[in-house]
C-alpha positions in Angstrom: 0.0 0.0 0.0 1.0 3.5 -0.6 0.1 6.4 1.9 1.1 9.9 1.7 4.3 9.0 4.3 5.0 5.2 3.5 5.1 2.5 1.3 3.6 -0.4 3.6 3.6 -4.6 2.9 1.4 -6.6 4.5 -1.1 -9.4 4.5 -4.8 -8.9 3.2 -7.3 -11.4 2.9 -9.6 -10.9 0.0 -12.6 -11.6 -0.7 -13.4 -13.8 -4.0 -9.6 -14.1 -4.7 -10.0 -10.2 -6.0 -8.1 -7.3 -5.1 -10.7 -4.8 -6.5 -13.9 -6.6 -5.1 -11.7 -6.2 -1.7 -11.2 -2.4 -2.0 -13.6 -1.6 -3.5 -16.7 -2.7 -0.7 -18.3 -1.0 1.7 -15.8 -1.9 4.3 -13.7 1.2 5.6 -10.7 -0.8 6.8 -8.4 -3.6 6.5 -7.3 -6.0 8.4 -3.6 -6.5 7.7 -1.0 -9.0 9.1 2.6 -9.2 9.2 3.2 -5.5 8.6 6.3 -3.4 7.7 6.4 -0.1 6.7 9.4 1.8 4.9 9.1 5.9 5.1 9.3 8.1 2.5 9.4 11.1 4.0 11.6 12.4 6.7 9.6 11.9 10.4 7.6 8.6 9.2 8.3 5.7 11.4 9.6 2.7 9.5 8.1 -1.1 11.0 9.2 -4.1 10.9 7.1 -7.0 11.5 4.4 -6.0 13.1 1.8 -8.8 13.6 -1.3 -7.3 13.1 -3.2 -4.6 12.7 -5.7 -1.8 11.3 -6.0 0.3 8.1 -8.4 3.0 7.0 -8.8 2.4 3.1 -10.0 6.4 2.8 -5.6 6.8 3.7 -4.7 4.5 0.9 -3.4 6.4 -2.4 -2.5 3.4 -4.1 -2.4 -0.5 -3.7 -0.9 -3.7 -5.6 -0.6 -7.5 -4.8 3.2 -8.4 -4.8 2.2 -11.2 -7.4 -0.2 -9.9 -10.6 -3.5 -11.6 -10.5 -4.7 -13.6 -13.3 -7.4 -12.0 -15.5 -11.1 -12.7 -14.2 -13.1 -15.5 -16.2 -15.5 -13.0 -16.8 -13.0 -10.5 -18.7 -14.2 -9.0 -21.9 -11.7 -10.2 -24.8 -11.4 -6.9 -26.5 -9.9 -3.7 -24.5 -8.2 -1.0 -25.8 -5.5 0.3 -23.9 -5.5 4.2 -23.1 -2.4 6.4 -21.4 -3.6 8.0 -17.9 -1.5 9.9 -15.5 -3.2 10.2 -11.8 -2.1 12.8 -9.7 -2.2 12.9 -6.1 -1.2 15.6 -3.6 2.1 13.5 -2.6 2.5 10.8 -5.5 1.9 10.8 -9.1 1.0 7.2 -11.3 1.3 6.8 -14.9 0.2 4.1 -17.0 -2.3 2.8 -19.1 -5.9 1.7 -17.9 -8.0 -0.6 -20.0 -11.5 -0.3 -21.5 -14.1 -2.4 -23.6 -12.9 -1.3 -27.0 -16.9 -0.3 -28.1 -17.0 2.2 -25.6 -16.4 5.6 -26.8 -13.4 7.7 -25.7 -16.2 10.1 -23.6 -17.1 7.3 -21.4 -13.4 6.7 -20.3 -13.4 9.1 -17.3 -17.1 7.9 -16.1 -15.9 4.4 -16.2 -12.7 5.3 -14.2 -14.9 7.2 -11.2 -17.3 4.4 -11.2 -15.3 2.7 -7.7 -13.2 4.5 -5.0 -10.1 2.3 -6.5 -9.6 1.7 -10.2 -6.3 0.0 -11.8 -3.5 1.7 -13.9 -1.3 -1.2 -15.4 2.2 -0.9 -16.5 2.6 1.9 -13.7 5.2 4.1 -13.3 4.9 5.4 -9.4 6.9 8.4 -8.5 6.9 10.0 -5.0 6.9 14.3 -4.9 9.8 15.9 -3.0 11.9 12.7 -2.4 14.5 12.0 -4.8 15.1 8.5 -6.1 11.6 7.8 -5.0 9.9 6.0 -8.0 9.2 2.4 -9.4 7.5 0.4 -11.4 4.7 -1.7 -11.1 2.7 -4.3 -13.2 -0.8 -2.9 -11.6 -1.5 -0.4 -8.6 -5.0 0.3 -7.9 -5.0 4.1 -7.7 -8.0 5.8 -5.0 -10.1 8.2 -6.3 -10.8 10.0 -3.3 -7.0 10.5 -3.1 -7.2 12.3 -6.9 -5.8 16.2 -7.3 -6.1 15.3 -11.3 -6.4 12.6 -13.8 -5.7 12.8 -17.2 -6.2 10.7 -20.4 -4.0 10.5 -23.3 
């Protein structure tokens, strides 16, 4: 997970075997287990190991599994792929997100807003005021409620 302070791993249990049916409930926290926490800002406290504990989702700009999950059976066969940047007030994300490929281009940003968390694949994630703070990531599900701006390419 990725706060405004700290990249955090930890153990989730989700529901269905899906990230995004997780996040994306009615549920305001998470349960999380064998935590550890790296700072990314001077003043955040780094963990190690922590067994168990408590998270608010609303605090959450961004979130990946450590292994990609496998497409849904359900997935449609043909998506287009479109460029988005998501910009937060501490982190930005650029990718590509994926849509039906008969949808038209106007329906892209009323798709994205549809949940609180929506995926950006082939992410590049880069942190604001800390140098050499950026990676890469196969998927991150980015939070809405966390957006300053989103832009489609």
């Amino acid at each position: 997970m990725l706060t405004s302070f700290e990249r955090l791993t930890a153990e989730i249990q989700v529901r269905g075997g899906r990230l995004g049916q997780t996040i994306n409930d009615p549920e305001p926290l998470f349960h999380l287990r064998n935590v550890s926490a790296e700072a990314l800002v001077p003043g955040a406290v780094p963990l190690s190991g922590v067994p168990e504990g408590l998270f608010n989702k609303a605090n959450i700009g961004g979130i990946r599994m450590i292994e990609p999950e496998p497409p849904p059976a359900d997935q449609i066969p043909d998506l287009i792929r479109r460029y988005v940047m998501f910009q937060a007030t501490s982190f930005m994300v650029s990718g590509a997100a994926e849509f039906p490929k008969v949808t038209e281009a106007a329906m892209h940003t009323e798709i994205l807003m549809r949940n609180h968390f929506f995926p950006i694949l082939d992410a590049t994630v880069t942190i604001f005021g800390v140098n050499g703070k950026n990676w890469t990531q196969p998927a991150i599900w980015v939070n809405r409620d966390q957006m300053v701006a989103l832009f489609l390419g």
